[in-house]
MARLUMBA-484084 format. One record per residue (C-alpha): z negated, x, y; residue in one letter. Coordinates in Angstrom, 2 decimals, m for minus. Example, Ala and Ser with C-alpha at 12.3 -4.5 7.8 and 13.67 -1.06 7.14 Angstrom:
2
c3->m7.80&c1->12.30&c2->m4.50&rest->a
c3->m7.14&c1->13.67&c2->m1.06&rest->s
// end
This chain:
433
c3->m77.66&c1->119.13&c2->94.03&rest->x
c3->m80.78&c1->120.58&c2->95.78&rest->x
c3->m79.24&c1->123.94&c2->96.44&rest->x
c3->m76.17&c1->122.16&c2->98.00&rest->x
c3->m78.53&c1->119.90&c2->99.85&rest->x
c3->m80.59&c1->123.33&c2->101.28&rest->x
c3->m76.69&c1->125.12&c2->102.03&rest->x
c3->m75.39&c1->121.80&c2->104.27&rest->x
c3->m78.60&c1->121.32&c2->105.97&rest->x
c3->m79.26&c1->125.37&c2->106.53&rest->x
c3->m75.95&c1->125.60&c2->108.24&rest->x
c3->m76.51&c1->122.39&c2->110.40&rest->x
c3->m79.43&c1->124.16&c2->111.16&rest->x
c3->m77.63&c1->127.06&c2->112.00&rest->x
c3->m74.97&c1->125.63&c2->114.09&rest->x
c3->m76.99&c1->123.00&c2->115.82&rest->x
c3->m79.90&c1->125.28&c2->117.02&rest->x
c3->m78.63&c1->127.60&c2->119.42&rest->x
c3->m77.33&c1->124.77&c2->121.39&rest->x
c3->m80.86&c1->122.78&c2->121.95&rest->x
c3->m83.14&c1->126.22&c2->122.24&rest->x
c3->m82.86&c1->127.30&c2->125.98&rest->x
c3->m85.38&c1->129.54&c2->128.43&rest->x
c3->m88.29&c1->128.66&c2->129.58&rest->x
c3->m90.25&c1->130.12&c2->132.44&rest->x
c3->m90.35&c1->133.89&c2->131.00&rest->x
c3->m90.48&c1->136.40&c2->134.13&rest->x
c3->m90.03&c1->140.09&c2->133.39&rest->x
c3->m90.84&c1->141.94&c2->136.95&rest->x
c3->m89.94&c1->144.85&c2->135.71&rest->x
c3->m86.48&c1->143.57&c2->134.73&rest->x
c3->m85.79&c1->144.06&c2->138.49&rest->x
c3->m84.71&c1->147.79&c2->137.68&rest->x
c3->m81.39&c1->149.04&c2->136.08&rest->x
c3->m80.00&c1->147.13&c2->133.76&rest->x
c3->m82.86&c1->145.07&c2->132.79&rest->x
c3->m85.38&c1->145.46&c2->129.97&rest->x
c3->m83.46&c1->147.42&c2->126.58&rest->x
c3->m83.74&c1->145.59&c2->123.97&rest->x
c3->m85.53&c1->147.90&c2->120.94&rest->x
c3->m85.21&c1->145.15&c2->118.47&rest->x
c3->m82.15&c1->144.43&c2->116.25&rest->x
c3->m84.07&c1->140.90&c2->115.38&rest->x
c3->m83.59&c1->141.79&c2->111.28&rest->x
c3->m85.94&c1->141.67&c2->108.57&rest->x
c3->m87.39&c1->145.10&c2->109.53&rest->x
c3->m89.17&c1->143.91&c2->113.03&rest->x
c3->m92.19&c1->143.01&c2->111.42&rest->x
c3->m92.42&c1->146.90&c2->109.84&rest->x
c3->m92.24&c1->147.91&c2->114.00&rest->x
c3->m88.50&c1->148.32&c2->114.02&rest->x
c3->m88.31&c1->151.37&c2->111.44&rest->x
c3->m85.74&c1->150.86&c2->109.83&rest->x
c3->m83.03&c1->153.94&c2->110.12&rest->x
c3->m83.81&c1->154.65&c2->106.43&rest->x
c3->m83.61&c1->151.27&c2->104.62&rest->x
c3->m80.80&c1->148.85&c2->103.11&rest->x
c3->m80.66&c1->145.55&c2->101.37&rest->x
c3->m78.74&c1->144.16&c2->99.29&rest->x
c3->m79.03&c1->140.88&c2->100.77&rest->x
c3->m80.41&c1->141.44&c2->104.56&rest->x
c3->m78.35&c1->142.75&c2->107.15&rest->x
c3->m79.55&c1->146.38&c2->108.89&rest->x
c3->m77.71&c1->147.02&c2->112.32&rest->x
c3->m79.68&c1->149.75&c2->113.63&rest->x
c3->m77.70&c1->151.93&c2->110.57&rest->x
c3->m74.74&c1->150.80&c2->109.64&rest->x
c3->m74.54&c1->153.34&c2->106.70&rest->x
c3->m76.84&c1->150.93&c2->105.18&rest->x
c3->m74.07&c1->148.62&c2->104.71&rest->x
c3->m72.41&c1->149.76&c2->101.60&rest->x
c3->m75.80&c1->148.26&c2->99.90&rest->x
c3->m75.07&c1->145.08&c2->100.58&rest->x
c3->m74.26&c1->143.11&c2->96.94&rest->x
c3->m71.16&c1->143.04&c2->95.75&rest->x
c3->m69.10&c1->140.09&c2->96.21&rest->x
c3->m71.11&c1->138.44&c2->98.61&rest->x
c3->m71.06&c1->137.41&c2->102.30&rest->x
c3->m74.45&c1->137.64&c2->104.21&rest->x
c3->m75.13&c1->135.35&c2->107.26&rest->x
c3->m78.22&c1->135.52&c2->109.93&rest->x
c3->m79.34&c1->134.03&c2->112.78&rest->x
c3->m82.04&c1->134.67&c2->114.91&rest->x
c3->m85.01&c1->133.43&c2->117.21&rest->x
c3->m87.31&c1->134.86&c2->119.51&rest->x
c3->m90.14&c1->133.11&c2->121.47&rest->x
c3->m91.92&c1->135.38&c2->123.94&rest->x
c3->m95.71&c1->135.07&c2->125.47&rest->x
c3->m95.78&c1->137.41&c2->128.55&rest->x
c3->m99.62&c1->138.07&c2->130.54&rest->x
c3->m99.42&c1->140.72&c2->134.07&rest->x
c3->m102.18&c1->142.65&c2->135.33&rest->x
c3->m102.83&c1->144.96&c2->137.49&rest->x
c3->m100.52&c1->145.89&c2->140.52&rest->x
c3->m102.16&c1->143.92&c2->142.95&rest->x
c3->m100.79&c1->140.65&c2->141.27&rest->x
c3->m101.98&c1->137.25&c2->142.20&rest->x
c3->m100.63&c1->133.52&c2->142.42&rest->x
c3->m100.29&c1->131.06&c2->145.53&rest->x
c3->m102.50&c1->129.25&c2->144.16&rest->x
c3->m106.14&c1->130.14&c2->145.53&rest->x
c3->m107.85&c1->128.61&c2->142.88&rest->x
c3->m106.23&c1->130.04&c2->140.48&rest->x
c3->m106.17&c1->134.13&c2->141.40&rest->x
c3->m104.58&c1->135.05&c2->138.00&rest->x
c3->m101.07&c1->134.15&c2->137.59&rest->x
c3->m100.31&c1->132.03&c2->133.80&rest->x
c3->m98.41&c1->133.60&c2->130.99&rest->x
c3->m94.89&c1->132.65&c2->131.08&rest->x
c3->m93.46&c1->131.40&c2->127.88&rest->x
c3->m89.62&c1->131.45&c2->126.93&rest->x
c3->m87.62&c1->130.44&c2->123.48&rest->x
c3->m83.93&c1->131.55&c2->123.02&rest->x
c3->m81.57&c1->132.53&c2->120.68&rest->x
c3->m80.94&c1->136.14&c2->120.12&rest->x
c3->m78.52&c1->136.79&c2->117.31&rest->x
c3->m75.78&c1->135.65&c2->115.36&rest->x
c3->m74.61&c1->137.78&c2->112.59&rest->x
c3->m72.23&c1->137.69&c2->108.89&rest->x
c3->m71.78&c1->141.48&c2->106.66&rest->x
c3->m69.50&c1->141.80&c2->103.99&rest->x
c3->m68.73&c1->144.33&c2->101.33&rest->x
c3->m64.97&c1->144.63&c2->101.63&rest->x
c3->m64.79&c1->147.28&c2->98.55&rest->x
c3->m67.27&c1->148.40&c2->96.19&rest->x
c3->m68.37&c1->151.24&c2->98.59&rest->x
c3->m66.97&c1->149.65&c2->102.10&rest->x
c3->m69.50&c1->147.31&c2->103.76&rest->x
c3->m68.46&c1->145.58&c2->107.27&rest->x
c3->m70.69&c1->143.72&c2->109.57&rest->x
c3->m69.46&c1->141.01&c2->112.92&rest->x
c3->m72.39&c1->139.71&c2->115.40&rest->x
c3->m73.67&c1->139.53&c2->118.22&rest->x
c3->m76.69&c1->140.19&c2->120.11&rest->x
c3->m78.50&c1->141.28&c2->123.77&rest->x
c3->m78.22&c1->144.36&c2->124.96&rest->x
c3->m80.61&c1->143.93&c2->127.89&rest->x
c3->m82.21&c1->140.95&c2->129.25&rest->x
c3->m83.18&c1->140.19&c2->132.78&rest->x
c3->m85.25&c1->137.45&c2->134.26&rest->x
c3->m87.86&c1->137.44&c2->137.55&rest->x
c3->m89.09&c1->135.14&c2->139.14&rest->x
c3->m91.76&c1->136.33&c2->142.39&rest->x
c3->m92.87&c1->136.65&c2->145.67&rest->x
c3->m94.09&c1->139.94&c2->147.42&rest->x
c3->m94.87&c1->141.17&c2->151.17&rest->x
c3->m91.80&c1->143.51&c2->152.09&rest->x
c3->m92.33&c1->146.48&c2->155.10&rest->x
c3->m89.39&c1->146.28&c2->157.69&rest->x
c3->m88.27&c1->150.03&c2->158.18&rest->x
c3->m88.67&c1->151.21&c2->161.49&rest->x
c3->m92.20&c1->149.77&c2->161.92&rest->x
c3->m95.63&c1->148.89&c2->160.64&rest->x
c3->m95.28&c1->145.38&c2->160.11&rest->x
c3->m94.48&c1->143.24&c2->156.80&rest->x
c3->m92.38&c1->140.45&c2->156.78&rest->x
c3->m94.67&c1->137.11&c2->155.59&rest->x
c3->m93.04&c1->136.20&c2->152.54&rest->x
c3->m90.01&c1->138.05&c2->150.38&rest->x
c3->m88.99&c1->136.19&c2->146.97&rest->x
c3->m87.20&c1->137.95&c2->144.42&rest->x
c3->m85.07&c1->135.91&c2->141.87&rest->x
c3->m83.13&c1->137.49&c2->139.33&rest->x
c3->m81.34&c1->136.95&c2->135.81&rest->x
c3->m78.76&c1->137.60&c2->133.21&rest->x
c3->m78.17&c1->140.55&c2->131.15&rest->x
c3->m75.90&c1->142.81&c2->129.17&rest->x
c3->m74.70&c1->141.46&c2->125.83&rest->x
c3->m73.37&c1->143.41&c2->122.74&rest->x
c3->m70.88&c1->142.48&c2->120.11&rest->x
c3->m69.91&c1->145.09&c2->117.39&rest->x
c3->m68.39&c1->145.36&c2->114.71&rest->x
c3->m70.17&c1->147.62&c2->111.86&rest->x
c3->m68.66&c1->149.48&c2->108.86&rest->x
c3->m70.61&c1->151.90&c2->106.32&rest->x
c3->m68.71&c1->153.74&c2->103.88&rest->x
c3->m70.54&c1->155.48&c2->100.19&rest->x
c3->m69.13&c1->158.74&c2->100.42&rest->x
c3->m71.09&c1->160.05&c2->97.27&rest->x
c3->m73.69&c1->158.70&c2->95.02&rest->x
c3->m76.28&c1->159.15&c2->97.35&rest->x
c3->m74.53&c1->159.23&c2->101.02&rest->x
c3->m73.02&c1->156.77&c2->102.87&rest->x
c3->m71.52&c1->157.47&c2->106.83&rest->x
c3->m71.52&c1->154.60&c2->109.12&rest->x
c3->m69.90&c1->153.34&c2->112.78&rest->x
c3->m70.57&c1->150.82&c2->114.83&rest->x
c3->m67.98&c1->149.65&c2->117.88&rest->x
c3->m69.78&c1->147.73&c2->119.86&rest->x
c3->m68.38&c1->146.18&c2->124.08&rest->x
c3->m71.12&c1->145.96&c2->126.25&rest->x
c3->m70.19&c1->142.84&c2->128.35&rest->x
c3->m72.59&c1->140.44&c2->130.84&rest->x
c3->m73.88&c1->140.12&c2->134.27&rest->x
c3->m76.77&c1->140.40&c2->136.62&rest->x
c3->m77.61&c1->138.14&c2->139.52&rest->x
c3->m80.17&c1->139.33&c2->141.77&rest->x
c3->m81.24&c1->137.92&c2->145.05&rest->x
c3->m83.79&c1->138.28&c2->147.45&rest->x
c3->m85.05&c1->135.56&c2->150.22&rest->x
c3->m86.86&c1->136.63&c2->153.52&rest->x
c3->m88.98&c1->133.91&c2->155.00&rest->x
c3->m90.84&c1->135.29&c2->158.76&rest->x
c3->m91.38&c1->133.41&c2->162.11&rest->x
c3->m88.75&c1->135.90&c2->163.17&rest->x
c3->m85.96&c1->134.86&c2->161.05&rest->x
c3->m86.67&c1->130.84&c2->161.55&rest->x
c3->m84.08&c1->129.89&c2->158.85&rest->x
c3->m84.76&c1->132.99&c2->156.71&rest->x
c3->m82.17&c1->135.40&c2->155.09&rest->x
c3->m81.02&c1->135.04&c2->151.31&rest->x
c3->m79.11&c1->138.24&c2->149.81&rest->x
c3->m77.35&c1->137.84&c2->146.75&rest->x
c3->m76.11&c1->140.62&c2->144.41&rest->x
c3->m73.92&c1->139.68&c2->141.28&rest->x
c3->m73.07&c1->142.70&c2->139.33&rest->x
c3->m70.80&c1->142.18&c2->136.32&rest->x
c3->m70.67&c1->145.53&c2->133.43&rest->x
c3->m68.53&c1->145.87&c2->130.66&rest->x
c3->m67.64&c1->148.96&c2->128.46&rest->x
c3->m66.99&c1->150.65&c2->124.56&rest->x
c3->m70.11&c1->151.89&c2->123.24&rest->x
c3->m70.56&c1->153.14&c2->119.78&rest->x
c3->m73.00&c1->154.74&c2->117.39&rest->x
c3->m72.44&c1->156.93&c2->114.28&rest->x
c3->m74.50&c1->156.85&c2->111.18&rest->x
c3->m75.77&c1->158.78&c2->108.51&rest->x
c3->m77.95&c1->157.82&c2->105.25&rest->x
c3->m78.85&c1->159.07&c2->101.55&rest->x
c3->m81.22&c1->159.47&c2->99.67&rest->x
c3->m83.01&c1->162.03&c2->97.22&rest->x
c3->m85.61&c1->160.80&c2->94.02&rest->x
c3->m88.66&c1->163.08&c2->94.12&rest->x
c3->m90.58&c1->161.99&c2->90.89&rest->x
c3->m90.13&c1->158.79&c2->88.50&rest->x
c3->m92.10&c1->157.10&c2->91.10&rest->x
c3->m91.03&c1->158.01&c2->94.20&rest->x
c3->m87.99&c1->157.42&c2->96.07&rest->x
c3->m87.14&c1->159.14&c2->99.75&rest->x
c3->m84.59&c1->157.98&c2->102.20&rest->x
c3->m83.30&c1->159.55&c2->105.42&rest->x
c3->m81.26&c1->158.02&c2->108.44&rest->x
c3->m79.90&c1->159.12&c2->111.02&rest->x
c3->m78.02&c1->157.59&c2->114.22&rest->x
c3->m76.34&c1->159.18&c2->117.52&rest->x
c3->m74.82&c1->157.43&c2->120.29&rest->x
c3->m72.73&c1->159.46&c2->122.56&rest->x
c3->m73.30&c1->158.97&c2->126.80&rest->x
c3->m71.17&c1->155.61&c2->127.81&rest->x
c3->m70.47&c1->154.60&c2->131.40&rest->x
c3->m70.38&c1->150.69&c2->131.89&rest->x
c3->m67.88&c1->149.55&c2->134.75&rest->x
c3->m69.79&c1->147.77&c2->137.34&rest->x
c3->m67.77&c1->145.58&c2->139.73&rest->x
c3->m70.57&c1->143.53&c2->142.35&rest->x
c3->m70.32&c1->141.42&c2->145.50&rest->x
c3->m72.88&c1->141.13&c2->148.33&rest->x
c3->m73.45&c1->138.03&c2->149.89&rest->x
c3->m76.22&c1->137.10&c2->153.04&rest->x
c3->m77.11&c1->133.71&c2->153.69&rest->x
c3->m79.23&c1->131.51&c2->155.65&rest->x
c3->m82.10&c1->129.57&c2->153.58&rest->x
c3->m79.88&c1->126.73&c2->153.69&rest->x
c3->m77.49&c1->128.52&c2->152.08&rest->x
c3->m74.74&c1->126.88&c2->154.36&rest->x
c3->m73.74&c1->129.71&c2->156.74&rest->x
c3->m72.69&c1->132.91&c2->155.45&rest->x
c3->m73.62&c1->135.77&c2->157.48&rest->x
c3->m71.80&c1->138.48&c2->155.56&rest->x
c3->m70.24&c1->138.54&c2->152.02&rest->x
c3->m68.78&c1->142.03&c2->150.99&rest->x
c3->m65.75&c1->142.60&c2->148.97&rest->x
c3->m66.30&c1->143.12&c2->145.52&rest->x
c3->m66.65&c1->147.10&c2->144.61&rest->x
c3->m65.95&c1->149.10&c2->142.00&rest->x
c3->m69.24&c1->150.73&c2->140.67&rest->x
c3->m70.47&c1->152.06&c2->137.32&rest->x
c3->m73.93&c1->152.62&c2->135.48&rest->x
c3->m74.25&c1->155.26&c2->132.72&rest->x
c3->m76.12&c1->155.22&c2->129.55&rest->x
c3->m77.43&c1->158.51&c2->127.92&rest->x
c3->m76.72&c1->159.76&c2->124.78&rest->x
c3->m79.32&c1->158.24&c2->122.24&rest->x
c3->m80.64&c1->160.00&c2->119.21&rest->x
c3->m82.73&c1->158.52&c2->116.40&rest->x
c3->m84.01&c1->159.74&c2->112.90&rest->x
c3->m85.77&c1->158.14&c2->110.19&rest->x
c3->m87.68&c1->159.07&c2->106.86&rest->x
c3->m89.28&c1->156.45&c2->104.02&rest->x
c3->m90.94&c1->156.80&c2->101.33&rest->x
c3->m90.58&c1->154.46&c2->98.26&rest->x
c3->m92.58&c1->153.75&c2->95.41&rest->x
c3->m91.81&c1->152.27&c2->92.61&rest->x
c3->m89.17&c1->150.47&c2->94.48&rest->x
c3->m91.99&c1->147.91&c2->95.57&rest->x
c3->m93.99&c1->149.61&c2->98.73&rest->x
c3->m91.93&c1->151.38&c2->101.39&rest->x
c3->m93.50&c1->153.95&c2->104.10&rest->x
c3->m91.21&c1->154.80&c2->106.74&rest->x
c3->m91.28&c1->156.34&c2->110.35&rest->x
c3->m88.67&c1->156.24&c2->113.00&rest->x
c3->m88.48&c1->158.32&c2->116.31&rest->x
c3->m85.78&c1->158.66&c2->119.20&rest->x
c3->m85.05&c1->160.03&c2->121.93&rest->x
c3->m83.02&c1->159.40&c2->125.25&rest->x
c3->m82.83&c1->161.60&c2->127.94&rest->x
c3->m81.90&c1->159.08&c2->131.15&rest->x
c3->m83.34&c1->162.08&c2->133.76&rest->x
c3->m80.16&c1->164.21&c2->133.00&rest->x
c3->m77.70&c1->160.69&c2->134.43&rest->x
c3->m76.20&c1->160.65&c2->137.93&rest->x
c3->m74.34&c1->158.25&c2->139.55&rest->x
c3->m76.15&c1->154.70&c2->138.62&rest->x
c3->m75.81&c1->153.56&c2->142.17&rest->x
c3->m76.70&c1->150.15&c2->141.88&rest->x
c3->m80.32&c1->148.95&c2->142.55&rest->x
c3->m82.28&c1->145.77&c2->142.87&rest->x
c3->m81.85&c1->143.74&c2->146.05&rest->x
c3->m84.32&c1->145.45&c2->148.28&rest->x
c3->m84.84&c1->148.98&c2->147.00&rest->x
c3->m88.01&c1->150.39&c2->144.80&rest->x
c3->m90.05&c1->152.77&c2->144.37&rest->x
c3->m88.83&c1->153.97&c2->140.83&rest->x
c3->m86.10&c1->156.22&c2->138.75&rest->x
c3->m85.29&c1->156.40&c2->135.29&rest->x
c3->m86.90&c1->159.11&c2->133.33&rest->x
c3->m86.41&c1->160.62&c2->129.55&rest->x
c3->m87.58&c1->157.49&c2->127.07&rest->x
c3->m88.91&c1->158.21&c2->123.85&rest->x
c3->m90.63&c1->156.48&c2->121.00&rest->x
c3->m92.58&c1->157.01&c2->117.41&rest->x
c3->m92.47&c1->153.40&c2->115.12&rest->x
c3->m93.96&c1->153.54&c2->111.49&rest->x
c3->m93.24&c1->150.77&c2->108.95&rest->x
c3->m95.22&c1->149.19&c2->106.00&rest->x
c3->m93.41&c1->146.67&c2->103.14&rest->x
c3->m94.94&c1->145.64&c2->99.93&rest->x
c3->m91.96&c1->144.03&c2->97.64&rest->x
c3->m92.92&c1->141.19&c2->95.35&rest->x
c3->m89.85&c1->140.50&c2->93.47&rest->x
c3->m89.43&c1->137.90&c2->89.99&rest->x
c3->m86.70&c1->136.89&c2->88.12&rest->x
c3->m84.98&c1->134.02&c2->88.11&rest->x
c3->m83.68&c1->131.59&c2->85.43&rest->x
c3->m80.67&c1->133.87&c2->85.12&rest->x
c3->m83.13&c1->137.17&c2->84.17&rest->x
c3->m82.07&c1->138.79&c2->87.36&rest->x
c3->m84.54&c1->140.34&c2->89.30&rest->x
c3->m84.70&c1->139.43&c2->92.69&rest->x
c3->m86.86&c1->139.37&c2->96.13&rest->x
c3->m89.09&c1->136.58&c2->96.49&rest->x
c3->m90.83&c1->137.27&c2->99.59&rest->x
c3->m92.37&c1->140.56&c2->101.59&rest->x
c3->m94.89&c1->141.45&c2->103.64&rest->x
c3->m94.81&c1->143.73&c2->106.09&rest->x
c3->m97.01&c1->145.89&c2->108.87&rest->x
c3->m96.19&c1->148.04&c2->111.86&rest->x
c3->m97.35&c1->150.39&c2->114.83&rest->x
c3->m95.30&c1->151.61&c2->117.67&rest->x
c3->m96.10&c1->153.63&c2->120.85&rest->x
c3->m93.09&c1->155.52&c2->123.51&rest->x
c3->m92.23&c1->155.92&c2->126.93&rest->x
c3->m89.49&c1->154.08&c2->128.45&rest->x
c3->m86.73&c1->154.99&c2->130.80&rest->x
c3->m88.79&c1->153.45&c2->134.19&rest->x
c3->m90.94&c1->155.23&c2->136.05&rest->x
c3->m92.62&c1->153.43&c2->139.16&rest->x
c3->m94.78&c1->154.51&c2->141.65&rest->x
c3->m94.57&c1->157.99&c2->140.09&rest->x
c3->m96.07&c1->156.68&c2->136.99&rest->x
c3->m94.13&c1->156.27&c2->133.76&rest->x
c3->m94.11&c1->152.74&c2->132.34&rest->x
c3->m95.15&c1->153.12&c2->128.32&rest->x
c3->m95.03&c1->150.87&c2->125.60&rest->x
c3->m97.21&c1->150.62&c2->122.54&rest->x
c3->m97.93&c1->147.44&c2->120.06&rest->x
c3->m98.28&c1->146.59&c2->116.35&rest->x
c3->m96.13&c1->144.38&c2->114.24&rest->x
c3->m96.86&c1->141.91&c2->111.50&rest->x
c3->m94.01&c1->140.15&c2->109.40&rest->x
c3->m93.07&c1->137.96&c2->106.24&rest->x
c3->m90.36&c1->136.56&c2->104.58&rest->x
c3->m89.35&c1->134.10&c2->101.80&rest->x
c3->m85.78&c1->134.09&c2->99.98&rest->x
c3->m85.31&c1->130.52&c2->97.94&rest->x
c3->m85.21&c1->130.61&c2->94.16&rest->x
c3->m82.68&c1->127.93&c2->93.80&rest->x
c3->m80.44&c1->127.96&c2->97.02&rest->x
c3->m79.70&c1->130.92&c2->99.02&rest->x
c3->m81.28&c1->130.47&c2->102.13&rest->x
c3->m84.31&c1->132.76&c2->103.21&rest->x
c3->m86.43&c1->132.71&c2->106.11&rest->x
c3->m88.06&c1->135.65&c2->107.67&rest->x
c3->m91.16&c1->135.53&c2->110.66&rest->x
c3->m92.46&c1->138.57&c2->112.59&rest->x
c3->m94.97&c1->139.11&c2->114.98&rest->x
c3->m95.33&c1->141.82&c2->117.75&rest->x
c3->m98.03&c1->142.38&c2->120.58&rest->x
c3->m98.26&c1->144.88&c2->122.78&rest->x
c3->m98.64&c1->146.18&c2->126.13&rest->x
c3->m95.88&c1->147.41&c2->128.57&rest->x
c3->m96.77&c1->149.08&c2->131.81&rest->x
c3->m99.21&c1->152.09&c2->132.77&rest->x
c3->m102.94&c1->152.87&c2->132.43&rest->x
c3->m103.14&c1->152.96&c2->136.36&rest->x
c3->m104.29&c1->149.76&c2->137.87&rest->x
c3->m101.88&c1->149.58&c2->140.92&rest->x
c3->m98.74&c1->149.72&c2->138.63&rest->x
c3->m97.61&c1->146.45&c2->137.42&rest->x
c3->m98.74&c1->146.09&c2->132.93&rest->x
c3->m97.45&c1->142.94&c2->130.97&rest->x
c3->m98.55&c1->142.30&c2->128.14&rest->x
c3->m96.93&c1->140.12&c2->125.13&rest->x
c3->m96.33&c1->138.29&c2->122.10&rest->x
c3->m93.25&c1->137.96&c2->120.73&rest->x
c3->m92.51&c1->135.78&c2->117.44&rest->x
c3->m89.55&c1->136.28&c2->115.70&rest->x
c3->m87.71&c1->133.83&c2->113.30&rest->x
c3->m84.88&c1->134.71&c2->111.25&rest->x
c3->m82.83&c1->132.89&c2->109.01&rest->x
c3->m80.22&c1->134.44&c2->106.23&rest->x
c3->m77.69&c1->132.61&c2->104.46&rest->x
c3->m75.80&c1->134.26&c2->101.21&rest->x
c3->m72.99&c1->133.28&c2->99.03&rest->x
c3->m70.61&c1->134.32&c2->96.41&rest->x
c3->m66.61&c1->135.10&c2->97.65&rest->x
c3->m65.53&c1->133.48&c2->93.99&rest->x
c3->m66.30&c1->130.93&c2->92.04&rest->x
c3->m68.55&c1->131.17&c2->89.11&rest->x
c3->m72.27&c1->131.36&c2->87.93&rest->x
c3->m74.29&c1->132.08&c2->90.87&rest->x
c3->m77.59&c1->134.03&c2->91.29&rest->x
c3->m79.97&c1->134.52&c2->94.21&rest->x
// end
């Protein structure tokens, strides 16, 4: 009776929640460029471990970022997750201030939303197959800056730069054992979403101002092959490797222009939509861990993405920058302690896990001639039930996006991540979690 309780209110929970957690006030800046901010997360059990996950598998958790992890999944079972992510961003630097003359420093922004739904399957004994859905990239911005008109030395008063939406990714995910030790994985994923970007001029000039709106809508194929096994190098001591490669993928862009007054009541100009593109690079990422005594895991991820070698993203923000994409890379390494029991069956299982992570990279922006890196530290737990199968998972990740010069624009955040799994059996029968 309790477990069925803890299934009917856990998928209540599960259905109900996405519908009553919205946005706050998060604002990005930097989401202003290209497609927004890439999301490095796969919001799984392995955030809290910084991400590093191209080695692992569960039996029971889901792992996206290699889908060759998929034929580990137990037997007979259907996996379910959903995710949460609530986000704490600070700015410094870049000559940033509020209206407010009292208060010089602008306020963290704070945002909640839902960031993935996802169910995995082992269709055979050696074929696992995972459904969800997740972002892509994410783009939200919210500010106010003084804007040069070309031809001449003056600024215009006031220029206010709005912006949001994002790309979106749902895939489908299938891992295949192809010996003892070596399973090959693929994941088809469509790209799908839209950006809205618009910019607002405000001058004695221009009494009624001038509003220009860009809405850019992608969609495209993308997919990423996978490759894991495994190799025992004592009685104690376990090693995994993972590897992932996804091939260059052009997005179709189609995008309108429209000017406005202030009012927004008289259209000045609204240009037909065009047909545009923006192209991803190839990505490449590899993975080692180490694993003792199948209770404390050691792992390090790195990747690489060479955006420099792309031409032809002709789309920028409303108002043109001072930036280009450059070669993004990044070096994550991964701690997990195990504690696992048995239940009243005898069968060993995971209670909980603790986890710890660093990460530092580069990513693909470069502003002002300076790069933009990113570097933080993870922290994460999680909790399966011993009489229902429900588990909850929380990880925690600070760190600091931006550059070590002071005139380029650094933000730095918190991010808290809450995920929730769901398992059951395809057939009837005694049960055990």
């Amino acid at each position: 009776m309790i477990a069925r309780r803890g299934i009917f209110a856990g998928m209540f929970f599960l259905m109900v929640l996405p519908f009553i957690v919205k946005a706050q006030n998060n604002s990005s800046p930097y989401s202003i460029i290209g497609i927004g901010n890439i999301e490095n997360s796969d919001f799984d059990r392995y955030t809290g471990m910084a991400n590093a996950s191209l080695a692992l598998s569960d039996t029971r958790y889901i792992n996206n970022s290699n889908v060759a992890s998929l034929p580990k999944l137990g037997n007979h079972i259907f996996s379910f997750e959903m995710a949460l992510r609530s986000s704490i961003d600070d700015y410094s630097g870049g000559g940033l201030s509020t209206i407010n003359p009292n208060n010089p420093a602008p306020s963290p922004t704070f945002d909640v939303a839902f960031r993935k739904l996802a169910v995995a399957t082992k269709i055979t004994s050696k074929w696992g197959s995972s459904v969800g859905l997740q972002p892509y990239s994410t783009a939200n911005y919210d500010y106010t800056a003084s804007k040069l008109i070309e031809g001449s030395n003056s600024n215009v008063l006031s220029a206010e730069y709005h912006g949001s939406g994002g790309v979106n990714q749902f895939y489908w995910g299938n891992g295949y054992q192809i010996t003892k030790n070596t399973s090959v994985g693929i994941n088809s994923s469509i790209l799908f979403g839209s950006l809205k970007q618009s910019e607002t001029l405000l001058s004695s000039d221009v009494l009624s101002g001038l509003v220009t709106t860009d809405n850019i809508y992608l969609s495209g194929a993308y997919f990423n092959f996978s490759l894991q096994t495994k190799k025992r190098l004592s009685h104690s001591w376990m090693s995994t490797y993972g590897i992932t490669y996804s091939p260059q993928t052009t997005l179709h862009a189609a995008y309108d222009v429209t000017v406005t007054d202030n009012t927004l009541l008289d259209t000045l100009k609204n240009d037909p939509t065009t047909n545009d593109r923006f192209t991803i690079p190839a990505l490449l990422s590899v993975g080692i861990a180490f694993i003792k005594n199948d209770k404390y895991t050691f792992t390090v991820n790195a990747q690489q993405q060479n955006w420099s070698d792309i031409r032809g993203n002709a789309f920028q923000p409303v108002g043109g920058a001072n930036y280009a994409l450059t070669n993004s890379n990044k070096l994550s390494f991964g701690y997990q302690k195990d504690n696992k029991v048995k239940n009243y069956y005898g069968v060993e299982y995971e209670k909980s896990f603790f986890q710890l992570g660093a990460y530092a990279g580069n990513t693909y922006l470069q502003v002002s001639g300076q790069q933009l890196t990113d570097f933080g530290v993870t922290l994460g737990y999680g909790r399966n039930a011993k009489r229902s199968p429900l588990g909850y998972y929380i990880a925690l990740e600070a760190g600091r996006r931006g550059s070590a010069n002071t005139a380029v624009l650094s933000e730095n955040y918190l991010n808290i991540n809450l995920v929730f799994s769901y398992i059951d059996r395809w057939f009837k029968g005694k049960k055990y979690y």
